[in-house]
C-alpha positions in Angstrom: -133.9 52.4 -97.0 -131.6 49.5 -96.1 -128.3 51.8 -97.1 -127.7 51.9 -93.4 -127.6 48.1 -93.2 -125.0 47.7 -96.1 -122.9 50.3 -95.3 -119.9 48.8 -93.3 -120.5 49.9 -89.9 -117.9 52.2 -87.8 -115.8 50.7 -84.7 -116.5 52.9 -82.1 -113.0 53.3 -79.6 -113.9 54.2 -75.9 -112.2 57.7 -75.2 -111.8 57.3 -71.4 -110.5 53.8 -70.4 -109.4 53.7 -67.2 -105.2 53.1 -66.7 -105.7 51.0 -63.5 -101.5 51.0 -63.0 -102.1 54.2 -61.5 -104.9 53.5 -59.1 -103.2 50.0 -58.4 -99.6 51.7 -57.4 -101.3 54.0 -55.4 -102.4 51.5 -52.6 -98.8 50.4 -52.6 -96.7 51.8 -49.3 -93.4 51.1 -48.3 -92.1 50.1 -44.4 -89.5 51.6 -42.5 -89.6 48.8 -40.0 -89.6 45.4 -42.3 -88.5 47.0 -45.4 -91.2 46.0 -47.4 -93.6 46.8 -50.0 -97.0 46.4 -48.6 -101.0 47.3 -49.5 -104.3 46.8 -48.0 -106.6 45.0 -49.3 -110.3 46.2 -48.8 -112.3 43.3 -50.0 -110.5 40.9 -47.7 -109.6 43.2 -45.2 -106.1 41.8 -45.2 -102.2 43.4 -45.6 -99.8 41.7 -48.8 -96.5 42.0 -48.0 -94.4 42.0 -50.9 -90.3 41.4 -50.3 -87.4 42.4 -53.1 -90.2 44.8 -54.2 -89.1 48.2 -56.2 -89.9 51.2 -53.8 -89.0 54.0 -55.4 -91.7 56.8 -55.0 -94.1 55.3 -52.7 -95.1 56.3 -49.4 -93.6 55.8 -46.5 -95.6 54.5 -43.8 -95.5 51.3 -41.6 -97.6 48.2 -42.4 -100.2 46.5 -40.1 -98.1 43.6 -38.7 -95.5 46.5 -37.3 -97.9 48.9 -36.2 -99.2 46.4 -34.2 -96.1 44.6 -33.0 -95.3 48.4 -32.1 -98.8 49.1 -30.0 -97.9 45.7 -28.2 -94.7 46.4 -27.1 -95.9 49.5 -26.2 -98.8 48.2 -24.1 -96.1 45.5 -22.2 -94.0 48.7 -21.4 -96.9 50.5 -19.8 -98.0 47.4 -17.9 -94.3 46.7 -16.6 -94.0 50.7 -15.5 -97.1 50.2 -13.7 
């Protein structure tokens, strides 16, 4: 009855672990403007910059601090039209 309890017991691997490079490089865009590697961060709401960063095969798209430097100037140029 107590075979169970002597026999050495098996290590059980987990068969889907989660490979969080790929989720992590996914958030990862690259600028046009600044030339850097950038990524939002949910929890704190906030945009890492990252400079001398390899960008091979990310997005392109432009970072917070340019899109809104952009939406500035643009708002100036509207007010100085007018």
């Amino acid at each position: 009855m107590t075979d169970w309890f002597l026999e050495p017991q098996k290590e059980y691997t987990r068969t889907c672990d989660r490979v969080k490079y790929k989720t992590e490089s996914s958030r990862l865009k690259f600028c046009n403007d600044c030339n850097m590697v950038w990524e939002w961060i949910h929890m704190t709401k906030s945009c890492h910059r990252y400079q001398e960063f390899p960008s091979y095969g990310l997005k392109r798209e432009l970072c917070k601090y340019c899109k809104n430097d952009k939406e500035s100037n643009n708002d100036k140029n509207t007010k100085k039209e007018n």
